[in-house]
MARGU-583305 format. One record per residue (C-alpha): residue number from 1; residue in three letters; y, x, z. Coordinates in Angstrom, 1 decimal, decimal comma, always signed. Layout:
BEGIN
<node k="NUM" r="ALA" Y="Y" X="X" Z="Z"/>
...
This chain:
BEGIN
<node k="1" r="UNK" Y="-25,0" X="-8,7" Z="-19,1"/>
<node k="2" r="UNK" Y="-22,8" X="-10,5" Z="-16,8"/>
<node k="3" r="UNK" Y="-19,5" X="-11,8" Z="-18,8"/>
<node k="4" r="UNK" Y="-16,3" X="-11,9" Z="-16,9"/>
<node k="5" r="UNK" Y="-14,5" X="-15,0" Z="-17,0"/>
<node k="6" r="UNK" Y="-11,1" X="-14,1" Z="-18,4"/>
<node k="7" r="UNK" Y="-13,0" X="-12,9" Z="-21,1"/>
<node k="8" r="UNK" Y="-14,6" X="-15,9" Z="-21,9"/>
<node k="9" r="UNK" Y="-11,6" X="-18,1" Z="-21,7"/>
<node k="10" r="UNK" Y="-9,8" X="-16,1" Z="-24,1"/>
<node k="11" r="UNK" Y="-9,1" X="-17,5" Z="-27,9"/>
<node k="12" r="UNK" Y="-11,1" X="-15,9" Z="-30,5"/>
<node k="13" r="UNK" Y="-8,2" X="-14,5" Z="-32,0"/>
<node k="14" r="UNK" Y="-7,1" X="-12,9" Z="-28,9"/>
<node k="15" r="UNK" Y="-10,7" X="-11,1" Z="-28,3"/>
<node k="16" r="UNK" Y="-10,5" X="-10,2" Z="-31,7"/>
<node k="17" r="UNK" Y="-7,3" X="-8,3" Z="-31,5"/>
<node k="18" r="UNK" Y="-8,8" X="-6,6" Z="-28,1"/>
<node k="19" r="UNK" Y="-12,1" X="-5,8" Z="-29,9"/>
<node k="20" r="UNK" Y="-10,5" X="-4,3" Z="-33,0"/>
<node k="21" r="UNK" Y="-7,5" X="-2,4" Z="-30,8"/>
<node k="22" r="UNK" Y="-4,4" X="-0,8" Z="-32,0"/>
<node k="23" r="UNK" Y="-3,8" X="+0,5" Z="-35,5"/>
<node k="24" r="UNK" Y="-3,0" X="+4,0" Z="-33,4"/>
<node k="25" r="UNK" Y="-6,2" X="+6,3" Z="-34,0"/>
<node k="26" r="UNK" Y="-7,9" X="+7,2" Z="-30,4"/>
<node k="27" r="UNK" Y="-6,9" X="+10,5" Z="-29,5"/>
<node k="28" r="UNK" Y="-9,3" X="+13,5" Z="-31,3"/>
<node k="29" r="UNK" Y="-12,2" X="+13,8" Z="-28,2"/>
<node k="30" r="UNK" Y="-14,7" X="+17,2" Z="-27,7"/>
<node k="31" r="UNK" Y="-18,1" X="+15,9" Z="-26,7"/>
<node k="32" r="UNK" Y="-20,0" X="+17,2" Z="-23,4"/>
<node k="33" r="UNK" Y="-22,9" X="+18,6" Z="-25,5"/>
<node k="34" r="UNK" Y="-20,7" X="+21,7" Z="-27,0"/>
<node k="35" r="UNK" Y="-19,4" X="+22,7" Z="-23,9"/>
<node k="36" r="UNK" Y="-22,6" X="+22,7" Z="-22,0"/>
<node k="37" r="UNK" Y="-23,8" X="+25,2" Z="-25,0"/>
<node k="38" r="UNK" Y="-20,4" X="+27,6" Z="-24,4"/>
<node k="39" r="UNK" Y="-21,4" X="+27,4" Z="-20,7"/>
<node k="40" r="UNK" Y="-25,0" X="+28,0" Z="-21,5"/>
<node k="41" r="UNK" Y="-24,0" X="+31,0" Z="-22,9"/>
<node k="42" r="UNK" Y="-22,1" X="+32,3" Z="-20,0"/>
<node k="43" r="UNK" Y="-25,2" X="+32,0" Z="-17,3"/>
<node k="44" r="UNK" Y="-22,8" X="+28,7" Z="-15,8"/>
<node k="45" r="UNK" Y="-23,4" X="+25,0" Z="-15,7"/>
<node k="46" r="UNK" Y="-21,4" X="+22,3" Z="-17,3"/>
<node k="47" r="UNK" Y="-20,8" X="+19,5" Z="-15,3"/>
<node k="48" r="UNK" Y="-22,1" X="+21,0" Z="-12,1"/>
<node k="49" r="UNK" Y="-18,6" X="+21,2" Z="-10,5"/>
<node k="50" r="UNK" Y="-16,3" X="+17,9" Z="-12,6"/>
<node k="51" r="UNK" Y="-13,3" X="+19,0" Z="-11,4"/>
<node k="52" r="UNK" Y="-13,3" X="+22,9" Z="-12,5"/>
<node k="53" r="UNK" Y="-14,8" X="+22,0" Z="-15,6"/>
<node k="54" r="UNK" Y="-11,7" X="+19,5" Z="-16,6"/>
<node k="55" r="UNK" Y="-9,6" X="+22,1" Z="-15,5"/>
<node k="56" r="UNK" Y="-10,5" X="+23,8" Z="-18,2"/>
<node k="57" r="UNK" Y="-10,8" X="+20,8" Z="-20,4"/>
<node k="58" r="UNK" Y="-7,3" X="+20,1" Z="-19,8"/>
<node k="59" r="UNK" Y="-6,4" X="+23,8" Z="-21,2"/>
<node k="60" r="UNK" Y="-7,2" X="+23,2" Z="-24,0"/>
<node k="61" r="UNK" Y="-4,6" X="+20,6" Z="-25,6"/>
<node k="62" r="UNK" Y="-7,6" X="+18,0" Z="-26,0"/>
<node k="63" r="UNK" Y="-6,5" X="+14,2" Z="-24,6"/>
<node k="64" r="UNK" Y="-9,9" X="+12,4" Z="-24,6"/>
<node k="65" r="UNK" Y="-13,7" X="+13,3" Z="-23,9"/>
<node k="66" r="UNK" Y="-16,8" X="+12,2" Z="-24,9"/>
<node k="67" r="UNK" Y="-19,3" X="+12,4" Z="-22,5"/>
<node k="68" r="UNK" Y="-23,4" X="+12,1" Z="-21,8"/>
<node k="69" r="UNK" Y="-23,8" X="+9,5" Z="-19,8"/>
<node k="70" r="UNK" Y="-27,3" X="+9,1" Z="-17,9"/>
<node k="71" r="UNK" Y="-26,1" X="+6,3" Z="-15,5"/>
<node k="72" r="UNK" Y="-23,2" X="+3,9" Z="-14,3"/>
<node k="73" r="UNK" Y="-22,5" X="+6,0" Z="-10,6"/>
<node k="74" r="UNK" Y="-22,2" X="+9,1" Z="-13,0"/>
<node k="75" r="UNK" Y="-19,4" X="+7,3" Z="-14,9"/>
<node k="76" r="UNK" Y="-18,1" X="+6,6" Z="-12,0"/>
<node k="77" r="UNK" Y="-17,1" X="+9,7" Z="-10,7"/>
<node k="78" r="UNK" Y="-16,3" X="+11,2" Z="-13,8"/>
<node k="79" r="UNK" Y="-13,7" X="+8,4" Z="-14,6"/>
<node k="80" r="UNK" Y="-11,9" X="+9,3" Z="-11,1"/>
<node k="81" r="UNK" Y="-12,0" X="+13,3" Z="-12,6"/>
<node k="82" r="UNK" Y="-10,6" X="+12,0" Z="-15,5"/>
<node k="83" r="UNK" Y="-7,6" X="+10,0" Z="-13,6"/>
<node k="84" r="UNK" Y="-6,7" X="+13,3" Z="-12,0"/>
<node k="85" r="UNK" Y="-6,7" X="+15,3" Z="-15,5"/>
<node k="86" r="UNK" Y="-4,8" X="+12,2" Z="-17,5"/>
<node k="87" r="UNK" Y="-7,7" X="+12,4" Z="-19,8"/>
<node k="88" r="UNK" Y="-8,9" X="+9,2" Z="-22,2"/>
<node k="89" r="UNK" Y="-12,7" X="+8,0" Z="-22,3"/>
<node k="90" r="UNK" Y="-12,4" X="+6,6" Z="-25,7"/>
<node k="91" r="UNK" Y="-16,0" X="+6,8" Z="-26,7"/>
<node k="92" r="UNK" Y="-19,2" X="+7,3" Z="-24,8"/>
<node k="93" r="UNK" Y="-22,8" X="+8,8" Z="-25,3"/>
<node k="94" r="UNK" Y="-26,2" X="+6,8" Z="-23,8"/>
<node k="95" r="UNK" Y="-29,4" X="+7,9" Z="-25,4"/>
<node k="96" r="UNK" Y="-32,0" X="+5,5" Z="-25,1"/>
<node k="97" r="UNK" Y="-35,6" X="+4,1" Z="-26,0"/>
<node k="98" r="UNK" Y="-35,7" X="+1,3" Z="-28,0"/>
<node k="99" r="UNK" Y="-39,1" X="+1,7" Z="-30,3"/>
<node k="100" r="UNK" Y="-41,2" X="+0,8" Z="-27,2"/>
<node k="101" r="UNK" Y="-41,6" X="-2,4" Z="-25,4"/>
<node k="102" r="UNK" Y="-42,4" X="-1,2" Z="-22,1"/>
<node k="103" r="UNK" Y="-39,4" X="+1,0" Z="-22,4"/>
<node k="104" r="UNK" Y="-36,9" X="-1,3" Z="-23,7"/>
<node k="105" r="UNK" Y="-35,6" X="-2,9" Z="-20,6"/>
<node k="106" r="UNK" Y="-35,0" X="+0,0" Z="-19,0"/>
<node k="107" r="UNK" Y="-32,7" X="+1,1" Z="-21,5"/>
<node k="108" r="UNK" Y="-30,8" X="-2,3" Z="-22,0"/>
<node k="109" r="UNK" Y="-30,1" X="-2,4" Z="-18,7"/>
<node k="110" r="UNK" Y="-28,6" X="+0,7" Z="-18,5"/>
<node k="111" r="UNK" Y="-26,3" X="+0,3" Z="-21,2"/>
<node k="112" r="UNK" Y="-24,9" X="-2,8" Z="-19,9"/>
<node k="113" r="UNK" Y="-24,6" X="-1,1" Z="-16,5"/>
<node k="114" r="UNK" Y="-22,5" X="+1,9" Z="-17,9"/>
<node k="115" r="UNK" Y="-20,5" X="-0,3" Z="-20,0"/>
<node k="116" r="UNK" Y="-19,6" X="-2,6" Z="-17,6"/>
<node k="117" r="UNK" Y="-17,8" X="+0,7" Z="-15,6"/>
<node k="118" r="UNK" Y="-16,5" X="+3,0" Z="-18,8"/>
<node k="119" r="UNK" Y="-14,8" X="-0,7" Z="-20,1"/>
<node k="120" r="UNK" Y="-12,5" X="-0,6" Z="-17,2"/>
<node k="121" r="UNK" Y="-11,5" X="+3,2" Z="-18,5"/>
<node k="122" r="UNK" Y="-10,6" X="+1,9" Z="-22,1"/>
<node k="123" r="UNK" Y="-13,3" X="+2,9" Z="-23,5"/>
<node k="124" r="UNK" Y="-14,4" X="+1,4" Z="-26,9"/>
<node k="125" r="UNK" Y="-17,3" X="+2,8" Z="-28,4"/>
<node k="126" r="UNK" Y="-20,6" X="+3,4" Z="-26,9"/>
<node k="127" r="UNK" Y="-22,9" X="+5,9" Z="-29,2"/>
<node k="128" r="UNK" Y="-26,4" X="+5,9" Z="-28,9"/>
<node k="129" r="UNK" Y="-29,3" X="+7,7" Z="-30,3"/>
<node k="130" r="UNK" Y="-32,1" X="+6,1" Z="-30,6"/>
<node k="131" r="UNK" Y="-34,8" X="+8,8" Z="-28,8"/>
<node k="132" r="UNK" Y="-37,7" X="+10,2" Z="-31,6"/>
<node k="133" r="UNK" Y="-41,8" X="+9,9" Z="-30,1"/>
<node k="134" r="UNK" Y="-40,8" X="+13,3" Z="-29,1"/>
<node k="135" r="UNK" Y="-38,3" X="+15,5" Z="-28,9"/>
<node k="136" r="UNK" Y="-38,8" X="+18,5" Z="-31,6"/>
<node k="137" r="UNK" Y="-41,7" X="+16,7" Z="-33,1"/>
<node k="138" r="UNK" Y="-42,3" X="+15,8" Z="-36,4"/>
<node k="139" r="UNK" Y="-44,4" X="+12,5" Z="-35,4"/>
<node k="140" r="UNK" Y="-42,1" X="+9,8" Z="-37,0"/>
<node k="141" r="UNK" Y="-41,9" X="+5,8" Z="-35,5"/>
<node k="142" r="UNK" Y="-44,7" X="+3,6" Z="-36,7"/>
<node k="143" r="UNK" Y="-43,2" X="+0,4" Z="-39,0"/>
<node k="144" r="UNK" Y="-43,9" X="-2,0" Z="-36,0"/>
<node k="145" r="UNK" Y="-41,5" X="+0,4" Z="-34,0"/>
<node k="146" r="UNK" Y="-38,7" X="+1,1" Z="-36,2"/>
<node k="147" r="UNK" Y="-38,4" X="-3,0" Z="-36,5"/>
<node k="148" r="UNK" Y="-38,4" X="-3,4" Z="-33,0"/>
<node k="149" r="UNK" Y="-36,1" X="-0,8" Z="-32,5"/>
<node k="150" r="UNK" Y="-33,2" X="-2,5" Z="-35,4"/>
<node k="151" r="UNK" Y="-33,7" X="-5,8" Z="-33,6"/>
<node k="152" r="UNK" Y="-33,2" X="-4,6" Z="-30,1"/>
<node k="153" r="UNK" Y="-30,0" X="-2,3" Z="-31,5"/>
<node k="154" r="UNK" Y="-28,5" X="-5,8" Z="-33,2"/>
<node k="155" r="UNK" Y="-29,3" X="-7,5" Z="-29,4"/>
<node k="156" r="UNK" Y="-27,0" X="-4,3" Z="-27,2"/>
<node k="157" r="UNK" Y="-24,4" X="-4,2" Z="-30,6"/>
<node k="158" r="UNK" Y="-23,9" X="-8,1" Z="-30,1"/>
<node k="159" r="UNK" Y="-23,3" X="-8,2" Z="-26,4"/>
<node k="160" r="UNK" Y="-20,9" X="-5,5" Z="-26,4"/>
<node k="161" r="UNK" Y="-18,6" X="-7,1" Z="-28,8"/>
<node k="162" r="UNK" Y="-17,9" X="-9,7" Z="-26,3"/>
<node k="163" r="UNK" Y="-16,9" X="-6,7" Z="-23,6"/>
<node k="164" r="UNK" Y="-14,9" X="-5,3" Z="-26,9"/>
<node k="165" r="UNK" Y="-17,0" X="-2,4" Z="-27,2"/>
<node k="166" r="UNK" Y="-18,4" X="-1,0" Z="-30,8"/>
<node k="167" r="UNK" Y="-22,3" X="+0,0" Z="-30,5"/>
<node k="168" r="UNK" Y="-22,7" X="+3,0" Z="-32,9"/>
<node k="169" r="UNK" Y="-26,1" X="+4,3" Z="-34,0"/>
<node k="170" r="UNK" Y="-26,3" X="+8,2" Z="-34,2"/>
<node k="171" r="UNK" Y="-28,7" X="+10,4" Z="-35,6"/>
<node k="172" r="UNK" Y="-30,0" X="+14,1" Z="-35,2"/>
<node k="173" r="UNK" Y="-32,8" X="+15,6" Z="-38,2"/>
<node k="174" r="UNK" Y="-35,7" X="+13,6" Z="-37,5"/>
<node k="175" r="UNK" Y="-34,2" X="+10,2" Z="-38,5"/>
<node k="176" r="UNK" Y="-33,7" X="+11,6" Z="-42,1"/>
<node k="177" r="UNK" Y="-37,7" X="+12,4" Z="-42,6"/>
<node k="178" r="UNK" Y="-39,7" X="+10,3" Z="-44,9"/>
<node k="179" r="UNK" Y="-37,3" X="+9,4" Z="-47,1"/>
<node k="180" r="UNK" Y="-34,9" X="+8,6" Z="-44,3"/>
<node k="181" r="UNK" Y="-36,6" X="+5,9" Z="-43,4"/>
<node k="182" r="UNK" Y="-35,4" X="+5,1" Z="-40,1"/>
<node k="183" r="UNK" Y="-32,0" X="+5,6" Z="-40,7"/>
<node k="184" r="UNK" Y="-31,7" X="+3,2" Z="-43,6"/>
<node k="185" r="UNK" Y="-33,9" X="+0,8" Z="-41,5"/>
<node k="186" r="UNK" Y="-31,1" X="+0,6" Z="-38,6"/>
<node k="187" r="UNK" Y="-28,5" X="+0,4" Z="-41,4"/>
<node k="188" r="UNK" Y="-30,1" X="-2,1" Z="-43,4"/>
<node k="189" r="UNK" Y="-31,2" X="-4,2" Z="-41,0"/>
<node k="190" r="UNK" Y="-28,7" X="-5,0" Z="-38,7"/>
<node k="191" r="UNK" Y="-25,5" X="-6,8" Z="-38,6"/>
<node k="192" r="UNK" Y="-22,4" X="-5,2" Z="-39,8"/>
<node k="193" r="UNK" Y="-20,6" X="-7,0" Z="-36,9"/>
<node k="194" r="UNK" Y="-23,3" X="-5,8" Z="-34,4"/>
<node k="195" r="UNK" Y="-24,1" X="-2,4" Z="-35,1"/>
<node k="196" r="UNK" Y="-21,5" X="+0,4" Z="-36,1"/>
<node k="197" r="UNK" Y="-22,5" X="+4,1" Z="-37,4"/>
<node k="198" r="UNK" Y="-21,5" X="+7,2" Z="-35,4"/>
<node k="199" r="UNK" Y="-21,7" X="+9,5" Z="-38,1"/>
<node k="200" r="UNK" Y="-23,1" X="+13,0" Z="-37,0"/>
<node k="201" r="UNK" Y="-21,9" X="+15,2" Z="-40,8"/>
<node k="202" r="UNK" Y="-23,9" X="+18,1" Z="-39,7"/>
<node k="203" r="UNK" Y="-27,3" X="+16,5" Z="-38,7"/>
<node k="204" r="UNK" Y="-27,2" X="+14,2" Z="-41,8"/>
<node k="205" r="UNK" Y="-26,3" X="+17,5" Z="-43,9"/>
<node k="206" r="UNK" Y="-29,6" X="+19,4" Z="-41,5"/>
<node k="207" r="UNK" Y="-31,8" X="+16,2" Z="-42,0"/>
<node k="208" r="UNK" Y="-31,5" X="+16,3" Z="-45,9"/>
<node k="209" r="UNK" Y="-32,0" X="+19,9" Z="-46,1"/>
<node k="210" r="UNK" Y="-28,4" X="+21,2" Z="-46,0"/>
<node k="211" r="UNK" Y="-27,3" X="+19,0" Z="-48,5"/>
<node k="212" r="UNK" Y="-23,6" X="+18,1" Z="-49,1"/>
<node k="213" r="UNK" Y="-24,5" X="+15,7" Z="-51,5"/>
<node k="214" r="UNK" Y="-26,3" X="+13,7" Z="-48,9"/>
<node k="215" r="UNK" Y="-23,3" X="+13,7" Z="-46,7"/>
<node k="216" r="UNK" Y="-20,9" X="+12,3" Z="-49,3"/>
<node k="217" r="UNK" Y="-23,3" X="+9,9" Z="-50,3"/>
<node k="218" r="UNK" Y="-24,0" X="+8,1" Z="-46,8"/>
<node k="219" r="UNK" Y="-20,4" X="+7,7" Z="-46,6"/>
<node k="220" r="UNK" Y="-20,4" X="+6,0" Z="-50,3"/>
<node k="221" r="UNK" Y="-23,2" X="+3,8" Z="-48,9"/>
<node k="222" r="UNK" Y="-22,2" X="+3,3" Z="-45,2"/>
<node k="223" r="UNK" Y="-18,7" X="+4,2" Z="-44,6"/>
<node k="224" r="UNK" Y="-17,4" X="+1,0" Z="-43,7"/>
<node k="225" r="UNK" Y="-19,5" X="+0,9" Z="-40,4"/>
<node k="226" r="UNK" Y="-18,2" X="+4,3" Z="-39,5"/>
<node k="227" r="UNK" Y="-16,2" X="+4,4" Z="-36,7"/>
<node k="228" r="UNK" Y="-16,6" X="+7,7" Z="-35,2"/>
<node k="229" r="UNK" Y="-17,2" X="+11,2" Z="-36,9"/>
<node k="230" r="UNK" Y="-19,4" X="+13,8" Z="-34,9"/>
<node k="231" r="UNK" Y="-17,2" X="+17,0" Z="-36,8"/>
<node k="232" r="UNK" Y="-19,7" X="+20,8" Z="-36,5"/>
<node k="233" r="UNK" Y="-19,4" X="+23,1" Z="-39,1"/>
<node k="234" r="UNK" Y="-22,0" X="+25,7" Z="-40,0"/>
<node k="235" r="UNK" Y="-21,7" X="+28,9" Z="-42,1"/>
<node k="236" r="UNK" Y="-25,0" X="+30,6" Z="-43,4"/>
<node k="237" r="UNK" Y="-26,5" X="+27,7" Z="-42,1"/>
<node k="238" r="UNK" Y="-25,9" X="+28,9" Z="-38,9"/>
<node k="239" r="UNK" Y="-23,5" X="+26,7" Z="-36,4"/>
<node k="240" r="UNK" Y="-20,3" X="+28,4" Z="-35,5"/>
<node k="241" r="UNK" Y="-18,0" X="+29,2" Z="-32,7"/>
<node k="242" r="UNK" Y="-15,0" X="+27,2" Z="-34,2"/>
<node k="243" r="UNK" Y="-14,6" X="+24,8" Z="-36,8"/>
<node k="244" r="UNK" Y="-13,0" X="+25,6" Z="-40,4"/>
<node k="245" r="UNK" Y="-13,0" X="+22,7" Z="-43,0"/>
<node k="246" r="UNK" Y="-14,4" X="+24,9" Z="-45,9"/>
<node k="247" r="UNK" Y="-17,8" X="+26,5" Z="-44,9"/>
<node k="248" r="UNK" Y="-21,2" X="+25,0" Z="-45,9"/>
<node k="249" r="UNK" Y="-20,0" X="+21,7" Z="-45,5"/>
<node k="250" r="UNK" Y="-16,6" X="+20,7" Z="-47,1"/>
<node k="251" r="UNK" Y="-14,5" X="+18,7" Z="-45,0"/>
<node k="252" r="UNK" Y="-11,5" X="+18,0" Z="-47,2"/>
<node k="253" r="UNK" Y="-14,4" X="+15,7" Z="-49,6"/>
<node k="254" r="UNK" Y="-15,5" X="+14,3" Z="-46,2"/>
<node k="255" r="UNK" Y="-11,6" X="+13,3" Z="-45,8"/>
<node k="256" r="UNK" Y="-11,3" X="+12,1" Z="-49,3"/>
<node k="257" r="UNK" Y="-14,4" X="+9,7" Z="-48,8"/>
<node k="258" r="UNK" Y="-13,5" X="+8,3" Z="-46,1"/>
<node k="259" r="UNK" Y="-10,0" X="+7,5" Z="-47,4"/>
<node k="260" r="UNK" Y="-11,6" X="+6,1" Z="-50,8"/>
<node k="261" r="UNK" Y="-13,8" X="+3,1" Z="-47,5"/>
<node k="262" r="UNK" Y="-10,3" X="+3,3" Z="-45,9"/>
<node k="263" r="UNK" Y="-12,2" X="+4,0" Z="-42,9"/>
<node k="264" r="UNK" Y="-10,4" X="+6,2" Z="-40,1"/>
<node k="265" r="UNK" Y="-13,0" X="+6,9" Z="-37,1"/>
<node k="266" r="UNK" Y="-12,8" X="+8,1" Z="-33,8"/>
<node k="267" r="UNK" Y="-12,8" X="+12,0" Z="-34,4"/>
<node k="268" r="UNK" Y="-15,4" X="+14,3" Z="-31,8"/>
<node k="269" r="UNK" Y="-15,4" X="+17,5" Z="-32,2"/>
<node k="270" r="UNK" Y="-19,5" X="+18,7" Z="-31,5"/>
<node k="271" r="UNK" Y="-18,7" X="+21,9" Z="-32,6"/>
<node k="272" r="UNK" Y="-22,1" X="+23,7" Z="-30,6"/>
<node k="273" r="UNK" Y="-23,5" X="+27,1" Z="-30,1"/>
<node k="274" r="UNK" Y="-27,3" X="+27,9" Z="-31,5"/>
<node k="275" r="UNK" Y="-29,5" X="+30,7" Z="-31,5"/>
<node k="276" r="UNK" Y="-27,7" X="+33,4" Z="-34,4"/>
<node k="277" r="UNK" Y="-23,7" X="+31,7" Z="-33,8"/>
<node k="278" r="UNK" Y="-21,3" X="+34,1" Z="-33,4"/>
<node k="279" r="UNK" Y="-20,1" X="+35,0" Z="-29,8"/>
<node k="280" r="UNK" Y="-16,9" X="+36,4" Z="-29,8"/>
<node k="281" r="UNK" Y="-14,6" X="+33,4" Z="-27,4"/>
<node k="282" r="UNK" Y="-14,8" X="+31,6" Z="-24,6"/>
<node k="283" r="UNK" Y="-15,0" X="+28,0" Z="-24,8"/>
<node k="284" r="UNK" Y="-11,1" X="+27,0" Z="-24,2"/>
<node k="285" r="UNK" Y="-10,1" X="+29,5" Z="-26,3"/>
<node k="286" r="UNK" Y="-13,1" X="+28,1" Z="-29,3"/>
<node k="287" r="UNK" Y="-11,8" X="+24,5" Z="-28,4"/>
<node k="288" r="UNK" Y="-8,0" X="+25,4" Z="-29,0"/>
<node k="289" r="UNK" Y="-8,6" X="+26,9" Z="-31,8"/>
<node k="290" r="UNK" Y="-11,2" X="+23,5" Z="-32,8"/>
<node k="291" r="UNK" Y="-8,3" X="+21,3" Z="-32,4"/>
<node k="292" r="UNK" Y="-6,1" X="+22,8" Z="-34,2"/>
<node k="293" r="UNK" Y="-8,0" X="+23,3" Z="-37,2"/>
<node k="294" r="UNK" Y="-9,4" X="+19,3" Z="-37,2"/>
<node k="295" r="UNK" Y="-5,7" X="+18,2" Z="-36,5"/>
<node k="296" r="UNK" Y="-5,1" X="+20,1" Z="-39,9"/>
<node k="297" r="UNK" Y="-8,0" X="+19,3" Z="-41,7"/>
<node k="298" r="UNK" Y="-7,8" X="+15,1" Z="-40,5"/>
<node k="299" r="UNK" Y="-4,2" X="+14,7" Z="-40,8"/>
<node k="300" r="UNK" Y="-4,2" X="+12,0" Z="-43,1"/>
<node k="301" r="UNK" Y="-7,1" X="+10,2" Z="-40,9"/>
<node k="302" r="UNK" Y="-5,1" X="+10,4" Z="-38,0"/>
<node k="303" r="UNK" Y="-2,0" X="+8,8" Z="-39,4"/>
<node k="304" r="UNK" Y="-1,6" X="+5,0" Z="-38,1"/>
């Protein structure tokens, strides 16, 4: 990646400061994925018109967005719909290939394209996850790849940090199979410095078979690399319309973890639609009612 030159005539203390930003938590963000579920549901589109669907954003009291990026032009134009809207970029979403060497390139390159745009936004944090063999397979990463994929992850994690961005790993269900072996492989061996945690609570409480316990305990073992909290709540098991902290997964322990690491992340609310949720709302009127309710819940999190 190509370094700009102010950047690399700055004193270390200086980048420092810039890489580890103000004490003032990011605003709370929603993340594209949710919304394209509401709008699934409704026969429509997100992201087919930008500027109707940040209308509606906009209604909804939410500052910031997380969104899916695929490419740099497409960060482009939603940055310009963001202008319009007064809406923050804080974090970003790039999946990405990283367990196969024909593949790899491809991917780094793409990173370093996007993040060379969204840094000019403010953004900080760039979340990836890591793609599985295949999408809704059980076919788990051969040893060979999950090392390849740890070392290329340190590689994108330490270039970023000189643009000031955080690389957080992210995982869905699959990661935690076989004794969650690719998780704790990115974990536990990377650097601290070069590789941050996006923690997803509802995929690591899915992955290890609706366990709380599980959730508590990543944060005991990895909480000071979180820096951003993917926030869903399920009841039955079953995802629902709005989140509310005490359901199958209770988010006042969640709080109280993380403020035993001292830890307070970037919060995204993922709260998505499945086959069985509830449909009673729209999605301005579920996200409203979202922010409200992690405001609440977070409150202490969200104090500077």
């Amino acid at each position: 990646m190509k370094r700009r030159n102010f950047l690399a005539g700055l004193p270390a203390f200086s980048l420092l400061q810039k890489f580890e930003g103000s004490k003032i938590p990011f605003p709370i963000s929603s993340n594209s994925y949710n919304w394209g579920t509401f709008y699934d549901r409704e026969g429509k589109n997100w992201g087919a018109n930008l500027e109707a669907d940040m209308a509606e954003y906009a209604k909804t009291g939410l500052q910031a967005y997380e969104p899916s990026l695929s490419n740099a032009n497409e960060a482009r134009k939603l940055i310009e719909v963001l202008k319009k809207f007064k809406i923050k970029m804080p974090s970003v979403y790039i999946g990405s290939v990283l367990h196969e060497e024909k593949e790899i390139q491809k991917s780094v390159k793409n990173i370093q394209e996007i993040a060379e745009v969204v840094k000019r936004y403010g953004t900080k944090i760039i979340v990836t996850n890591p793609n599985p063999i295949n999408w809704g397979s059980d076919k788990l990463k051969s040893d060979e790849q999950l090392i390849l994929q740890a070392k290329t992850l340190d590689k994108i994690g330490k270039s970023l940090k000189l643009d000031g961005i955080k690389l957080a790993y992210h995982t869905h269900d699959v990661e935690l199979k076989a004794g969650a072996r690719e998780f704790h492989h990115m974990l536990q061996n990377t650097s601290p410095e070069n590789l941050f945690f996006c923690m997803d609570v509802h995929w690591i409480y899915r992955g290890s078979q609706n366990s709380q316990l599980a959730v508590f305990d990543v944060i005991k073992m990895y909480g000071n690399r979180i820096v951003e909290l993917h926030i869903r709540q399920s009841r039955g098991y079953v995802w629902q319309e709005i989140f509310s902290p005490d359901a199958d997964i209770n988010y006042n322990q969640v709080v109280r973890e993380l403020l035993n690491k001292k830890v307070k992340p970037h919060l995204v609310i993922e709260q998505c639609l499945e086959k069985g949720s509830p449909n009673t709302m729209n999605a301005v009127a579920a996200h409203k009612m979202d922010l409200k309710e992690v405001q609440n819940t977070f409150k202490l999190l969200l104090q500077p």
